[in-house]
N, C-alpha and C positions, 0 to 999 in steps of 0.2 A: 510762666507756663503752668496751666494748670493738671492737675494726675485728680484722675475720675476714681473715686475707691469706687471697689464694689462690694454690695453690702454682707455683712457676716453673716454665717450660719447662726440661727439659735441655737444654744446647747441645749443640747435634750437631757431630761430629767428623766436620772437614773432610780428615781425613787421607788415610781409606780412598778417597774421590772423585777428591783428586789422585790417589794414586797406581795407580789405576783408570785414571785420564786419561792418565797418563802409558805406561801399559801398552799403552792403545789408540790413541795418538799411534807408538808404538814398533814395533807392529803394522804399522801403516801407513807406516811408513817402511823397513821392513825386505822387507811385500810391494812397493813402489816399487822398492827395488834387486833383489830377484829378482822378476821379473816373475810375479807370484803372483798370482792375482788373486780367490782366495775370502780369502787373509789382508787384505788390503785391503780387501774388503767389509766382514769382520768386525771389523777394526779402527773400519770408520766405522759398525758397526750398535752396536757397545760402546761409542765417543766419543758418538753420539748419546744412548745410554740413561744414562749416566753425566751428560750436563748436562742431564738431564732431573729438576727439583725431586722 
């Protein structure tokens, strides 16, 4: 008797998201010290879109 697998998911590579995260953490820390205030937005509209599944 033969059993049909079905085939795996790829695991997705968590790599590009950290270092996404980290860009848009870095963002936001950098408009904090110079009082920037669209880098700041964008830092937190990219950290949002980044933990978004």
């Amino acid at each position: 008797m033969e059993t049909t697998r079905r085939p795996r998911r790829p695991a997705l590579k968590r790599a590009p998201r950290w270092t996404l995260l980290a860009v848009a953490f870095s963002s936001v820390a950098t408009g904090l010290v110079l009082p920037h205030t669209l880098l700041i937005a964008a830092g937190l509209l990219l950290a949002g879109c980044v933990a978004l599944p």
